[in-house]
Biopython code that builds the backbone (N, CA, C, O; Angstrom):
import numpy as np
from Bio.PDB.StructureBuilder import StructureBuilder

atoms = [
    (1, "UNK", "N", (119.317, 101.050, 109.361)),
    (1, "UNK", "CA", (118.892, 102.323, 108.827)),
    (1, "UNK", "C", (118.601, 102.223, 107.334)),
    (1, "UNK", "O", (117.862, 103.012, 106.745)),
    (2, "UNK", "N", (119.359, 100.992, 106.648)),
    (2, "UNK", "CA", (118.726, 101.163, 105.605)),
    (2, "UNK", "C", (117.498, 100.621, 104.816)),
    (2, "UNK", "O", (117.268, 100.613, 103.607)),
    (3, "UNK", "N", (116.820, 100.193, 105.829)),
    (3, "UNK", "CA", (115.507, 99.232, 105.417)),
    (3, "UNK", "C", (114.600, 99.978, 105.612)),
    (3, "UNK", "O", (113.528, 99.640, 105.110)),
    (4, "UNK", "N", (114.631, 100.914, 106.183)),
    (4, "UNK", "CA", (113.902, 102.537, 106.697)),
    (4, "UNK", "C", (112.478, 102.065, 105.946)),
    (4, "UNK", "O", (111.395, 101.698, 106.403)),
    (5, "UNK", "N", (112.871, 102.204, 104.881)),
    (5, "UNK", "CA", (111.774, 102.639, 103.574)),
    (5, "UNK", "C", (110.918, 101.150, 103.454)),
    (5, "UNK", "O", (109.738, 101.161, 103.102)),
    (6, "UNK", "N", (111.419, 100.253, 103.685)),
    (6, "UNK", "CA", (110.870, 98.481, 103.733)),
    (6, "UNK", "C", (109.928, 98.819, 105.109)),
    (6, "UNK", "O", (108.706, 98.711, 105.209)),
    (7, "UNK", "N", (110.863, 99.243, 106.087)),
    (7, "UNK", "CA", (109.712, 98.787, 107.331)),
    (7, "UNK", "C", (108.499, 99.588, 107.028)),
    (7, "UNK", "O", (107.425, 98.989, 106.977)),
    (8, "UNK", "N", (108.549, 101.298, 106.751)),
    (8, "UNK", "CA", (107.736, 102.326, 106.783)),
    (8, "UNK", "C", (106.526, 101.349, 106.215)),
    (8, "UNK", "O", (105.428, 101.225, 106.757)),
    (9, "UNK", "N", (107.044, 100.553, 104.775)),
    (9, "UNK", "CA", (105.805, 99.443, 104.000)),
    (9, "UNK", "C", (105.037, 99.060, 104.032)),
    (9, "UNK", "O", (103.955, 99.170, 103.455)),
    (10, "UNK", "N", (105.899, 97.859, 105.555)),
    (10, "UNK", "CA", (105.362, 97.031, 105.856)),
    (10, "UNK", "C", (104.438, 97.605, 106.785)),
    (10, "UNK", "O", (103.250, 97.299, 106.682)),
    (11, "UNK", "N", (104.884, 98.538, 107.837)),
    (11, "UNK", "CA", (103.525, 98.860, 108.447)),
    (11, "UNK", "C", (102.325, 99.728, 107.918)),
    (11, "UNK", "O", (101.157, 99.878, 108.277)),
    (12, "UNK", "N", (103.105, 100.233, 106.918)),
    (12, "UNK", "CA", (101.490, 100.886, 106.073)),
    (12, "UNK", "C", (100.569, 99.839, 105.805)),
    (12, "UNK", "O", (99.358, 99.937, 106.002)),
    (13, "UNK", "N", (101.270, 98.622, 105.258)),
    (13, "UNK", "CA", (100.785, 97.448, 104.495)),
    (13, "UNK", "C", (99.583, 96.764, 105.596)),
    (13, "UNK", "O", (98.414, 96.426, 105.409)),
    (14, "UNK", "N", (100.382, 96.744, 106.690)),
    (14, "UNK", "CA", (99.644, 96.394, 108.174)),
    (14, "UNK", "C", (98.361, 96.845, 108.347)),
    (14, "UNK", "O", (97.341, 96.167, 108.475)),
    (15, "UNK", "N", (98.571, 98.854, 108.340)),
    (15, "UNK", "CA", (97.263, 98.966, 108.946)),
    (15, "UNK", "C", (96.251, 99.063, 107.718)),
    (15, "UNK", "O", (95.033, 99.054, 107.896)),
    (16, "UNK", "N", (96.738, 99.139, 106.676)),
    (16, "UNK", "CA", (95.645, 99.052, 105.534)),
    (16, "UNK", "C", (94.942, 97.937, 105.475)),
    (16, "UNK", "O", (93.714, 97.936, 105.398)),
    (17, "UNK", "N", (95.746, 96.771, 105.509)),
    (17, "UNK", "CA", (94.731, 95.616, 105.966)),
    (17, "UNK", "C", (93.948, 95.304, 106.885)),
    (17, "UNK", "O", (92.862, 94.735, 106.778)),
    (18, "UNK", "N", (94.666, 95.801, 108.161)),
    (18, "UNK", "CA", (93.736, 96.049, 109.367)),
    (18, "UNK", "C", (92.299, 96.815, 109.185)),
    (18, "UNK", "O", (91.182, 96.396, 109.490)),
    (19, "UNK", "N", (92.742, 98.303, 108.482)),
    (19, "UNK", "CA", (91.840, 99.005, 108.219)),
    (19, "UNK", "C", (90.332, 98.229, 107.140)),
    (19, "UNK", "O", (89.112, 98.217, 107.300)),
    (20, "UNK", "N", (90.972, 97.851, 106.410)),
    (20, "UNK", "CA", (90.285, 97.075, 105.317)),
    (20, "UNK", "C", (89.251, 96.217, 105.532)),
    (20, "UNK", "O", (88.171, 96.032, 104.970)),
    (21, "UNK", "N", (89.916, 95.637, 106.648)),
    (21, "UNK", "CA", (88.731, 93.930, 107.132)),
    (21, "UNK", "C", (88.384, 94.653, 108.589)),
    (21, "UNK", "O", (88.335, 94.039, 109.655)),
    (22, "UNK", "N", (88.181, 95.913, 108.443)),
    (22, "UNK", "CA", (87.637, 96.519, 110.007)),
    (22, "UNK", "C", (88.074, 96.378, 111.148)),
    (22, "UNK", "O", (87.305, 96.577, 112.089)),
    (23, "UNK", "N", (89.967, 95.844, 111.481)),
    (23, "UNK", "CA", (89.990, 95.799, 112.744)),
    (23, "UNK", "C", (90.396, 97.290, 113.329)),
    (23, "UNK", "O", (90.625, 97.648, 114.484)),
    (24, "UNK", "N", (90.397, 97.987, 112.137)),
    (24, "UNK", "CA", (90.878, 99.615, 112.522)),
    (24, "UNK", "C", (89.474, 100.026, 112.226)),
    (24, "UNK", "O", (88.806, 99.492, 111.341)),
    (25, "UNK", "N", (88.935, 101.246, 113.193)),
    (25, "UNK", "CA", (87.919, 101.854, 112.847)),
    (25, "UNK", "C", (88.063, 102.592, 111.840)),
    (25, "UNK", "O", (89.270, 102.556, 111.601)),
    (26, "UNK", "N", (87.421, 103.432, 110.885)),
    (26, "UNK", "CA", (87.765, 104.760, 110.049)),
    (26, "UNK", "C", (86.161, 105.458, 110.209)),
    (26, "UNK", "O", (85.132, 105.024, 110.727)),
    (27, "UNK", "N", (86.412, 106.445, 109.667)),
    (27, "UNK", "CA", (85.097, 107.340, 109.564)),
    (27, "UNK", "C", (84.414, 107.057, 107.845)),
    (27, "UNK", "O", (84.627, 107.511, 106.721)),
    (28, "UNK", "N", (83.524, 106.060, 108.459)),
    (28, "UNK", "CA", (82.772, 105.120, 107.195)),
    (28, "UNK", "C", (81.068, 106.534, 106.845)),
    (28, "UNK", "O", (80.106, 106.266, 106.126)),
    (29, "UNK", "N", (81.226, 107.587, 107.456)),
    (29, "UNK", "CA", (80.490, 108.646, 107.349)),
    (29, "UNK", "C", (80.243, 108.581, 105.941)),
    (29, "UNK", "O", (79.392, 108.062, 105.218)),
    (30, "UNK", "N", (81.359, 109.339, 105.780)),
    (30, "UNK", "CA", (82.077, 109.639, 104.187)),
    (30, "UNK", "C", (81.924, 108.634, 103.194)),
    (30, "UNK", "O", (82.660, 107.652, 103.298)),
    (31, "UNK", "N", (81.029, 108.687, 102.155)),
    (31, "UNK", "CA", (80.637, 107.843, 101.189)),
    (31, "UNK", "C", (82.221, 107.183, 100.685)),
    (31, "UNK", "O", (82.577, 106.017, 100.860)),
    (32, "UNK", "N", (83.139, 108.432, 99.931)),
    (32, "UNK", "CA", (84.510, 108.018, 98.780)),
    (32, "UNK", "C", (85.473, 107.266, 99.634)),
    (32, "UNK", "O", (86.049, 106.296, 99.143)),
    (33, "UNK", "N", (85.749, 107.694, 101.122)),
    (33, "UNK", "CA", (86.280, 107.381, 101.947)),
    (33, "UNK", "C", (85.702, 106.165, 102.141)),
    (33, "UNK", "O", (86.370, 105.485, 101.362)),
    (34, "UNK", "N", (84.939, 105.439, 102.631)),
    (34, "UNK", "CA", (84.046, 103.836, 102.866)),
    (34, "UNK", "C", (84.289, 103.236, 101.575)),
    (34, "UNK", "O", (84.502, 102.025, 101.624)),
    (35, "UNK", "N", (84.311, 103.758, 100.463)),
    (35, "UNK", "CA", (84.716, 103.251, 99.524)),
    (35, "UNK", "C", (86.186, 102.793, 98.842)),
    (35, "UNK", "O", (86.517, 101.991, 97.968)),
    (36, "UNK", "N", (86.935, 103.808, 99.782)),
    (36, "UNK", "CA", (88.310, 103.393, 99.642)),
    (36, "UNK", "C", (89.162, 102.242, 100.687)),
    (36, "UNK", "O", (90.132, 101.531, 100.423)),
    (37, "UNK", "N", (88.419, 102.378, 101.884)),
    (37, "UNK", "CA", (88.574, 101.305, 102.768)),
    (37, "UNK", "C", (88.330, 100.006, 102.286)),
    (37, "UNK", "O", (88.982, 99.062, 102.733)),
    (38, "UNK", "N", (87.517, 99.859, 101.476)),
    (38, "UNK", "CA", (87.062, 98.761, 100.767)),
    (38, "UNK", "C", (88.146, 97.823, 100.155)),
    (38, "UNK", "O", (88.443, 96.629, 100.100)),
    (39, "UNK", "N", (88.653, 99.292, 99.641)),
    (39, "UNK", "CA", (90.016, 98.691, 99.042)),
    (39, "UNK", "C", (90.981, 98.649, 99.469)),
    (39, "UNK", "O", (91.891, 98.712, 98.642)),
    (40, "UNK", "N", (91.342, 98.538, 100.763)),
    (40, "UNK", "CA", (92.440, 98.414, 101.398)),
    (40, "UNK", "C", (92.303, 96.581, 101.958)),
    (40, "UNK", "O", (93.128, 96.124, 102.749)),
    (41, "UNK", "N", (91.622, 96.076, 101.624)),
    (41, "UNK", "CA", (91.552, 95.063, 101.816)),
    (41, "UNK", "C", (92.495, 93.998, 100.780)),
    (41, "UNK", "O", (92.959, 92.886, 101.036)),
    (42, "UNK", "N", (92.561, 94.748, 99.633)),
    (42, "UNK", "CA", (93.785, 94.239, 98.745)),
    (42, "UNK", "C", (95.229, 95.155, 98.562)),
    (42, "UNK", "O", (96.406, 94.803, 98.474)),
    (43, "UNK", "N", (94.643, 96.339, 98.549)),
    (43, "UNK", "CA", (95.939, 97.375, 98.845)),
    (43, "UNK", "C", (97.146, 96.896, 99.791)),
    (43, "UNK", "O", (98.365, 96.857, 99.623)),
    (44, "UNK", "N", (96.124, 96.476, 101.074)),
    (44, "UNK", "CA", (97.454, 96.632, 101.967)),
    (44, "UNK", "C", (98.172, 95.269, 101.643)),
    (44, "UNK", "O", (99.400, 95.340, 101.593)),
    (45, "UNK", "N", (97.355, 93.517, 101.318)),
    (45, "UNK", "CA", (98.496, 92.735, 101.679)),
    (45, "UNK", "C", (99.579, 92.879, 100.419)),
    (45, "UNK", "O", (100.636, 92.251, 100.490)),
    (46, "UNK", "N", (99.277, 93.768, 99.199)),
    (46, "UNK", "CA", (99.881, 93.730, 98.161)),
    (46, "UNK", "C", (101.273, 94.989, 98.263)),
    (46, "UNK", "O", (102.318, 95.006, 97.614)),
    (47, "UNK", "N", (100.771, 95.982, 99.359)),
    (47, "UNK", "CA", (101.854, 96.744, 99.685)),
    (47, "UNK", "C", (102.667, 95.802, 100.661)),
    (47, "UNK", "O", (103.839, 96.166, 100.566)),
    (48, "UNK", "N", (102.582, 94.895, 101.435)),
    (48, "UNK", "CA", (103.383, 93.978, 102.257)),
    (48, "UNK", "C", (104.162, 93.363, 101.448)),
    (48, "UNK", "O", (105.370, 93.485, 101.653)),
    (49, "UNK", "N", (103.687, 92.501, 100.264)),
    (49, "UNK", "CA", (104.347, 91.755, 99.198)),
    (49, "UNK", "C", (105.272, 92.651, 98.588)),
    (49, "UNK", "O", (106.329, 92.081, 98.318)),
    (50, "UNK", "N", (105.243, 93.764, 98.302)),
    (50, "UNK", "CA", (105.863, 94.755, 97.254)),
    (50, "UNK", "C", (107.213, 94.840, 98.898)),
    (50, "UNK", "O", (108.373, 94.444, 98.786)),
    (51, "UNK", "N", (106.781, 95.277, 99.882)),
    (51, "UNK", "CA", (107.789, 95.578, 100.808)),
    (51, "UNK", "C", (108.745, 94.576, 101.096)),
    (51, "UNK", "O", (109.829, 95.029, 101.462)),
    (52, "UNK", "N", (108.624, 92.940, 101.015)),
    (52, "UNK", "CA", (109.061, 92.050, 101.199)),
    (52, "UNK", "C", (110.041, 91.788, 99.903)),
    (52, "UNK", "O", (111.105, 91.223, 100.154)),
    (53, "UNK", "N", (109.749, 92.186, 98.411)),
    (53, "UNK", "CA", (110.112, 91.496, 97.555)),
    (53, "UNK", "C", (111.412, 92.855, 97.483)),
    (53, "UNK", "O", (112.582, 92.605, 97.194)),
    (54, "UNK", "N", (110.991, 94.019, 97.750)),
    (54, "UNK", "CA", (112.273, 94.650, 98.015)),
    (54, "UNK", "C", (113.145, 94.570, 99.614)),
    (54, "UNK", "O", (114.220, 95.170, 99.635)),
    (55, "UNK", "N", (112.772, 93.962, 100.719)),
    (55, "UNK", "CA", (113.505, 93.454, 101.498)),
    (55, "UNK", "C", (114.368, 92.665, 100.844)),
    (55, "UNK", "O", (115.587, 92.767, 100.986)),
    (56, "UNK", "N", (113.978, 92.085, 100.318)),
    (56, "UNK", "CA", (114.890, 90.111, 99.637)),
    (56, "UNK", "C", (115.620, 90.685, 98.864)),
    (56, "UNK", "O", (116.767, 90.241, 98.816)),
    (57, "UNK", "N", (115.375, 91.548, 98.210)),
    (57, "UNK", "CA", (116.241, 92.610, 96.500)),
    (57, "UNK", "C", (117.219, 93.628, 96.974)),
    (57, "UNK", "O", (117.891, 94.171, 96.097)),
    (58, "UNK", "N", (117.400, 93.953, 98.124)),
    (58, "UNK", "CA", (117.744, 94.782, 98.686)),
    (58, "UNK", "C", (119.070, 94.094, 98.865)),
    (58, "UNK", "O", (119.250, 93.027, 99.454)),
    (59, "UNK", "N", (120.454, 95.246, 97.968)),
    (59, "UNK", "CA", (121.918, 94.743, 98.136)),
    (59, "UNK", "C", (122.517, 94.355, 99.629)),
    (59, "UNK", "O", (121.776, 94.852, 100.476)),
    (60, "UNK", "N", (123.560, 93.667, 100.198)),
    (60, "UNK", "CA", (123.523, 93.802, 101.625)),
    (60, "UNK", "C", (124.874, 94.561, 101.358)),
    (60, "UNK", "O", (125.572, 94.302, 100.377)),
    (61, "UNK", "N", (125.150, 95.375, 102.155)),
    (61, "UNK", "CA", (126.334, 96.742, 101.831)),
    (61, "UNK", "C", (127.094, 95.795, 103.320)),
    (61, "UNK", "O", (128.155, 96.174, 103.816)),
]
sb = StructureBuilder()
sb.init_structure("model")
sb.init_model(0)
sb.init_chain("A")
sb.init_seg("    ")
for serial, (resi, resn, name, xyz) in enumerate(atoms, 1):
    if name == "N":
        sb.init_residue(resn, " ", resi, " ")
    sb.init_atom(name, np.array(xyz, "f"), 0.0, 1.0, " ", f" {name:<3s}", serial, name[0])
structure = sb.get_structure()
């Protein structure tokens, strides 16, 4: 229960990358939106890294 906030991360981290390199569809309609997908191509593996480096940092109670 207390990694709650690590896993939530890691799978954001997941589908942003997914999303990013197109294995998730999005609605690429939307000019700002297609443009932000763009950037989930670095967003997400850097939210994975950030989730991992507080997994490892994370006290063990």
């Amino acid at each position: 229960m207390a990694y709650i906030d690590q896993i939530i991360m890691l799978c954001a981290g997941l589908w942003m990358t997914a999303a990013g390199f197109g294995y998730v569809q999005s609605n690429t309609q939307v000019p700002w939106l297609a443009q932000l997908t763009r950037h989930f191509r670095w967003m997400g593996p850097l939210l994975i890294a950030i989730a991992i480096v507080l997994l490892l940092a994370a006290p063990t109670a």
